[in-house]
Backbone as CSV, one residue per row, in Angstrom:
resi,resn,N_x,N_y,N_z,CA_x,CA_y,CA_z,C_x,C_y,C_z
1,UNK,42.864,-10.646,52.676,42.563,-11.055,51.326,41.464,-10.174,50.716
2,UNK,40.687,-9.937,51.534,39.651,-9.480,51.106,39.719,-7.814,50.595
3,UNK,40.757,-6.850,51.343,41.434,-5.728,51.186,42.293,-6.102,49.982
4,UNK,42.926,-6.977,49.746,43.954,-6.760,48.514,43.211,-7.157,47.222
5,UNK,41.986,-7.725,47.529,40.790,-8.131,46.280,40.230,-7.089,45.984
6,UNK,39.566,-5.990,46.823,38.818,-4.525,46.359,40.171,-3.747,45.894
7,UNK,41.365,-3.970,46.380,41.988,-2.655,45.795,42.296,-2.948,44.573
8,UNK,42.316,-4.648,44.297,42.706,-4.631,43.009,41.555,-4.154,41.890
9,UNK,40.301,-4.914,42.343,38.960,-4.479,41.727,38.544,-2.773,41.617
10,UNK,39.254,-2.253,42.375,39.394,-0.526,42.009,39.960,0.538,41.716
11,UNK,41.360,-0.685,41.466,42.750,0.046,40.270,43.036,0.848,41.457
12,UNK,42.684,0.587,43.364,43.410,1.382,43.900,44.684,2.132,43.887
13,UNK,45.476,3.349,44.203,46.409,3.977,44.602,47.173,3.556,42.806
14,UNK,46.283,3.538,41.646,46.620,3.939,40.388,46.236,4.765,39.942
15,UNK,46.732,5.452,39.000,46.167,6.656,38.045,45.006,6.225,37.503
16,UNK,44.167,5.337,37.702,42.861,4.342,37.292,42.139,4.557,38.567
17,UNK,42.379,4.873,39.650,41.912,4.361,41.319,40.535,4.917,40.162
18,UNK,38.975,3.791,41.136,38.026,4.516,41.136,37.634,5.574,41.420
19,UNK,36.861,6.058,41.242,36.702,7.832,41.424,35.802,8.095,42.937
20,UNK,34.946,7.290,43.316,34.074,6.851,44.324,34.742,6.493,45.886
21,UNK,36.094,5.721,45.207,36.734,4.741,46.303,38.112,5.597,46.625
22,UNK,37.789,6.349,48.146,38.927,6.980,48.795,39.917,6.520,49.506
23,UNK,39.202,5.152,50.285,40.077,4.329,51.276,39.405,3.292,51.468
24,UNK,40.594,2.528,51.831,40.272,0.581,51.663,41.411,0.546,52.811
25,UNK,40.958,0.064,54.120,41.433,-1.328,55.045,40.818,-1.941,55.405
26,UNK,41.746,-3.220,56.282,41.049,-4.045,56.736,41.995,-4.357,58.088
27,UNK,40.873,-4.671,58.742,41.554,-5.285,60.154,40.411,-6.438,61.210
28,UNK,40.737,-6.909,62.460,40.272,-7.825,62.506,39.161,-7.047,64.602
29,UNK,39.064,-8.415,64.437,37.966,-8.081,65.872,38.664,-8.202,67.371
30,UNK,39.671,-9.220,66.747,40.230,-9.094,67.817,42.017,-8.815,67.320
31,UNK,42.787,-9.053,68.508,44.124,-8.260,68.331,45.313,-9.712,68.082
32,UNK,45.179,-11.079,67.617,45.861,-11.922,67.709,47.313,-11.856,67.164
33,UNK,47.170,-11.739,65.884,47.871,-10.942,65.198,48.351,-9.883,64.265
34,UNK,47.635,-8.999,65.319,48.106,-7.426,65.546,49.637,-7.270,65.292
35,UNK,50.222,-6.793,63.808,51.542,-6.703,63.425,52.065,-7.499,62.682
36,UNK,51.106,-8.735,62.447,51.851,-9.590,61.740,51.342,-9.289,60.064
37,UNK,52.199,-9.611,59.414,51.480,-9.630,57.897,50.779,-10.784,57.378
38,UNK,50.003,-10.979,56.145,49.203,-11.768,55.724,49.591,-12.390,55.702
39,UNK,49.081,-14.157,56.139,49.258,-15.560,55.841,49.946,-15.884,54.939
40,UNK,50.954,-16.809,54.164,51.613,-17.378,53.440,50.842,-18.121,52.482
41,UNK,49.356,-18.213,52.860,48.978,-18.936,52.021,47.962,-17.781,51.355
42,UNK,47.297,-16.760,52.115,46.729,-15.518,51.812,47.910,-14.748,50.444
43,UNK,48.884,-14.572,50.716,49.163,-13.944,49.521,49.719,-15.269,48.602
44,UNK,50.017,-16.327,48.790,50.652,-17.276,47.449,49.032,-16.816,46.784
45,UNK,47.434,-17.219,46.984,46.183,-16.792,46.438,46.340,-15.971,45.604
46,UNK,46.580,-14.946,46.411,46.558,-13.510,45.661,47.523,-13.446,44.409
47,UNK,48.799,-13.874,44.946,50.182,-13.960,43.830,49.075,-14.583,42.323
48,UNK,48.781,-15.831,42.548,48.425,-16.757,41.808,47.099,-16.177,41.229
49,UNK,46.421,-15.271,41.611,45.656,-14.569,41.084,45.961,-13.036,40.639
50,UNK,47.192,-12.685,40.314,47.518,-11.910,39.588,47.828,-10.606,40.868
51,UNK,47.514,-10.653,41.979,47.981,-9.376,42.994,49.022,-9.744,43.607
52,UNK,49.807,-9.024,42.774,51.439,-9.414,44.087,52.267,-8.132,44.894
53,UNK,51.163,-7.276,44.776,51.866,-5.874,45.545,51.427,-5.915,46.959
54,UNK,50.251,-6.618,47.317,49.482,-6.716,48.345,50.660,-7.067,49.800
55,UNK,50.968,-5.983,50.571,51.253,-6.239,51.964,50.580,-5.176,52.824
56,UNK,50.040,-5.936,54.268,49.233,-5.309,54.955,49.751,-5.745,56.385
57,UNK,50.050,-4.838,56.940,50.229,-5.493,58.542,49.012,-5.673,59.708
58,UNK,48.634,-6.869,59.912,46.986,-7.196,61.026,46.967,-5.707,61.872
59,UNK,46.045,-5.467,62.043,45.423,-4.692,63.269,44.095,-4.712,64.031
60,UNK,43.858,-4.486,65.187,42.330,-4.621,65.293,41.136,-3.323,65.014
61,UNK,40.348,-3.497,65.071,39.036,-2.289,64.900,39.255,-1.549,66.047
62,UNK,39.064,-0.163,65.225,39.193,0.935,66.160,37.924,1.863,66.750
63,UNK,37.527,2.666,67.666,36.328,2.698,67.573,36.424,4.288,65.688
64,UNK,37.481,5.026,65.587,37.719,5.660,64.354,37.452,4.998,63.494
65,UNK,37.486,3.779,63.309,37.635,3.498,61.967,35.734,3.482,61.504
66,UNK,34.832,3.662,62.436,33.182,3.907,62.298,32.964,4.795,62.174
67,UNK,33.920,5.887,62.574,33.916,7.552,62.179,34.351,7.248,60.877
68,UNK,35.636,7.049,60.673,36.006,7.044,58.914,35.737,6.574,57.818
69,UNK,35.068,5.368,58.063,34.777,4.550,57.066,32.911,4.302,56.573
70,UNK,32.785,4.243,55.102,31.003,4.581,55.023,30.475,2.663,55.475
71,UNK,31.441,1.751,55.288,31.147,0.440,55.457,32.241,-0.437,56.073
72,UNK,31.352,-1.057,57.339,32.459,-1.637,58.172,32.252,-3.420,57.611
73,UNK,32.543,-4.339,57.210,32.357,-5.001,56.723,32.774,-6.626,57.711
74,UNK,31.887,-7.544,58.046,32.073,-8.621,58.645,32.215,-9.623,57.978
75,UNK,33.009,-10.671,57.793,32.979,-11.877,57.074,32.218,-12.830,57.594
76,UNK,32.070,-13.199,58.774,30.408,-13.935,59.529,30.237,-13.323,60.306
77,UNK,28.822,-14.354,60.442,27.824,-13.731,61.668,28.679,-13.335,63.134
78,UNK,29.579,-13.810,63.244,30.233,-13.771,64.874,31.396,-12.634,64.795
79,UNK,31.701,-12.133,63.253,32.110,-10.809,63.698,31.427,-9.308,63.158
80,UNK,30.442,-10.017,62.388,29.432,-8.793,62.732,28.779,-8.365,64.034
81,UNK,28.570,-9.628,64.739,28.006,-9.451,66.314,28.876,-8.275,66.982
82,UNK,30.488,-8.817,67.092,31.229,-8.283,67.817,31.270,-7.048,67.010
83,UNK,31.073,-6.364,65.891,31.067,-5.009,65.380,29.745,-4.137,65.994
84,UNK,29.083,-4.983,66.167,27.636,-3.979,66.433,27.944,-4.281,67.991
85,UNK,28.655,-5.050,68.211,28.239,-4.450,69.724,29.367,-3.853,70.253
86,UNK,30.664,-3.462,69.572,31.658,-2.305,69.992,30.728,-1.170,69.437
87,UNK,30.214,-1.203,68.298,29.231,-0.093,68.331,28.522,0.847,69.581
88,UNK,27.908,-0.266,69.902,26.986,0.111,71.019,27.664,0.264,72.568
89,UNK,28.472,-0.173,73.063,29.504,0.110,74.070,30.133,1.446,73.919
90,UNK,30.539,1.599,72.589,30.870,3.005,72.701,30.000,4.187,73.038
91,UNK,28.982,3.807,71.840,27.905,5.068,72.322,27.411,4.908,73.487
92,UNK,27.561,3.836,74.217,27.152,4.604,75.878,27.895,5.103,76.637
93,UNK,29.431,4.865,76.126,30.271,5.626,76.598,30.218,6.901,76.019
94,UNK,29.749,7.245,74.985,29.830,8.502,74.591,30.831,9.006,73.602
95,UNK,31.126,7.748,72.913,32.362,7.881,71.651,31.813,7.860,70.283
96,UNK,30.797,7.217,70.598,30.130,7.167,68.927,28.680,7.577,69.238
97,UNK,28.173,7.655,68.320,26.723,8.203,68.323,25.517,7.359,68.171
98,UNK,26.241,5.706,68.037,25.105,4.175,68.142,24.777,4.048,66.988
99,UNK,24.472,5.216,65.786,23.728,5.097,64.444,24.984,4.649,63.382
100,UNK,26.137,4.446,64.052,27.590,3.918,63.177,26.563,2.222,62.837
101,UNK,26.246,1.539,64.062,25.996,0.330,63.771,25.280,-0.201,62.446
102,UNK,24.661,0.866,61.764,24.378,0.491,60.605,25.119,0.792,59.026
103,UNK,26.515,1.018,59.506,27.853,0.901,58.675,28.140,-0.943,58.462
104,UNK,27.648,-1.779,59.852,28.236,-3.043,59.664,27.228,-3.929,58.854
105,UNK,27.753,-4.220,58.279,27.053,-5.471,57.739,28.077,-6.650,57.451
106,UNK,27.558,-8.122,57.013,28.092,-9.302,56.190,28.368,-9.062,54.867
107,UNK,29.426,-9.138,54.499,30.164,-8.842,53.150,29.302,-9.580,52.436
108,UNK,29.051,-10.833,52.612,27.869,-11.642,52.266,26.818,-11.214,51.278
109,UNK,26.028,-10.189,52.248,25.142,-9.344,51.376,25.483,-8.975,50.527
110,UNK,26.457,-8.661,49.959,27.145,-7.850,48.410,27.122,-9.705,47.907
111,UNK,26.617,-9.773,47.268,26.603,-10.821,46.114,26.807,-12.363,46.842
112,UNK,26.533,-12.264,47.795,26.297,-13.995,48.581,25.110,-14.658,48.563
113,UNK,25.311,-15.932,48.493,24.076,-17.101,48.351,22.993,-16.536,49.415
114,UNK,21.724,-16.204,49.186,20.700,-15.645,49.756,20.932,-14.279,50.648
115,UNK,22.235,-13.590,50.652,22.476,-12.531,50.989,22.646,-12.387,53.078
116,UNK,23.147,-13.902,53.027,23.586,-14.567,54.334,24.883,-15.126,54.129
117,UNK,25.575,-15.122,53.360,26.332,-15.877,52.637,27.477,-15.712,53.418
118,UNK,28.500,-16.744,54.288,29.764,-16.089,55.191,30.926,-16.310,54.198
119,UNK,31.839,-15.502,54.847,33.327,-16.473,54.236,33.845,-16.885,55.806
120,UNK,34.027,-18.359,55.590,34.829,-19.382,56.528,35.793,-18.643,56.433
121,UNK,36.824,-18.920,57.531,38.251,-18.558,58.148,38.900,-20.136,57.465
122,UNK,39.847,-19.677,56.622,40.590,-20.551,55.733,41.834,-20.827,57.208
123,UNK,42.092,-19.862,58.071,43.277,-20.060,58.719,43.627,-21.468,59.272
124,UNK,42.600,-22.612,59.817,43.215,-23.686,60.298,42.970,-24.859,59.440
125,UNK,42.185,-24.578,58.063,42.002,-25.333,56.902,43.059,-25.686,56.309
126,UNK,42.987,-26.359,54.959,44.175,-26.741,53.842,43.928,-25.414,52.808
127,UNK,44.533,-25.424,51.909,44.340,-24.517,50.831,43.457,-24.427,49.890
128,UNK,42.590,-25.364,49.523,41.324,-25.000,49.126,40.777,-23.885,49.815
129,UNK,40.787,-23.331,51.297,39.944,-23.095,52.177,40.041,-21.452,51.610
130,UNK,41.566,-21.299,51.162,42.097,-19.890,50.853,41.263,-19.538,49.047
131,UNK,41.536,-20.484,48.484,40.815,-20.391,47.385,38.946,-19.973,47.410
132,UNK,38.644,-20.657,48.355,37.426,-20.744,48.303,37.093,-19.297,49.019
133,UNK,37.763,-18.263,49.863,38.320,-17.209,50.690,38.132,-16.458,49.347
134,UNK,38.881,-16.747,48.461,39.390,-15.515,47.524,38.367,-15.459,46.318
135,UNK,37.756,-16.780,45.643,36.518,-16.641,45.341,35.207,-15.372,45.488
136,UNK,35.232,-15.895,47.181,34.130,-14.879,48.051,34.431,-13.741,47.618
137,UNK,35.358,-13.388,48.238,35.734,-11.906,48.890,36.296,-11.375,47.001
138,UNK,36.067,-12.048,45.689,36.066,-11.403,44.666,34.212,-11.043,44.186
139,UNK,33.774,-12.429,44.500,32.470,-11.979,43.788,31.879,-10.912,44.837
140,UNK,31.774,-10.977,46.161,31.395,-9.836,47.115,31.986,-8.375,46.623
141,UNK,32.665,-8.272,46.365,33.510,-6.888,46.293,33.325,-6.372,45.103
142,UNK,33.183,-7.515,44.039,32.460,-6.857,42.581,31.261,-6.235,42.701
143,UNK,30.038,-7.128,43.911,28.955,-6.446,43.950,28.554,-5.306,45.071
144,UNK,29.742,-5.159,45.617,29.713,-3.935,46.739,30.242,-3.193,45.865
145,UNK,30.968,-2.960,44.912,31.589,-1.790,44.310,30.140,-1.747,43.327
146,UNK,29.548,-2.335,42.900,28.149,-1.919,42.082,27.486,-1.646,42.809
147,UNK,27.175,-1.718,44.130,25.968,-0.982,45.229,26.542,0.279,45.728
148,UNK,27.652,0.171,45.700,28.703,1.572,45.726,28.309,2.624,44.694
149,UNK,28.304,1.873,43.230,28.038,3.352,42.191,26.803,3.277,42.079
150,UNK,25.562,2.287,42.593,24.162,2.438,42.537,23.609,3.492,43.617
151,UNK,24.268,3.669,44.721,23.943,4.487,45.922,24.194,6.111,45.386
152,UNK,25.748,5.889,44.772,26.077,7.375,43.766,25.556,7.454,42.991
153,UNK,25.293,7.241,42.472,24.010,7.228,40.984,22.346,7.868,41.719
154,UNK,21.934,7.080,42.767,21.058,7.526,43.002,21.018,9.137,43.881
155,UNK,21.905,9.159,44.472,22.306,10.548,44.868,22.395,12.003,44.270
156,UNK,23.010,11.258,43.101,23.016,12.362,42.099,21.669,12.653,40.896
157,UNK,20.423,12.141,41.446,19.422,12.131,40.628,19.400,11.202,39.166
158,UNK,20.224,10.424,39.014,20.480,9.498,37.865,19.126,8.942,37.424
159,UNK,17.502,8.569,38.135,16.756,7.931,38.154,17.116,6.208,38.515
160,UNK,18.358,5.897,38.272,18.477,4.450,38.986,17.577,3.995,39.876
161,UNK,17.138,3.027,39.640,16.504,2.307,40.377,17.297,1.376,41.581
């Protein structure tokens, strides 16, 4: 949900795509369902909120995807844990370089209640749970795509604060 909410919020893979935003997935911590596509109740959300192109098949985190990506993003505390600490397993194996771990953060932080803010797993809930899912993962992603052009802005000498 949360992948088919930023791509919509960035006119992804349109002649609109943001100019900033190269690549958008999402995948999970662990491998449950690895292959399957989004929940039935994950895209009716989306449908009902105007995204109906959205199909994605599950996969899990790769240790690449900390090479490829500038933000690895956790929906709670218990899979940010498990991100920082494939982090750190790798680099003692010698796959990553340990300084990826500060790619992960709680989506949370982008525009959540005290910047702790989780999104619950709607999966064994009723459908409010998905609503309340798609809520999040819109107001989060509005304010990660503004810390997105505040970081570019400041890069490029803009004076932004």
């Amino acid at each position: 949900m949360a992948e088919g909410t930023f791509r919509q919020l960035t006119n992804f893979g349109t002649p609109q795509q943001h100019p900033l935003i190269s690549k958008i997935d999402s995948c999970g911590t662990g491998a449950y369902h690895a292959g399957d596509l989004s929940d039935s109740r994950t895209i009716a959300v989306l449908n009902k909120n105007g995204i109906t192109e959205y199909r994605h098949p599950a996969r899990k985190v790769t240790i690449e995807d900390f090479q490829e990506y500038d933000y690895i993003l956790g929906m709670d505390d218990e899979n940010v844990d498990d991100l920082r600490d494939l982090v750190k397993r790798a680099a003692k194996k010698g796959k990553l370089s340990g300084d990826e771990v500060d790619k992960v953060q709680l989506y949370g932080v982008f525009g959540g209640e005290d910047c702790t803010e989780e999104i619950g797993d709607p999966y064994y809930g009723g459908g409010k749970g998905f609503d309340t899912a798609y809520e999040q993962v819109t107001t989060f992603g509005k304010a990660l795509l503004e810390h997105i052009e505040m970081v570019a802005a400041k890069g490029l000498g803009s004076g932004v604060p």
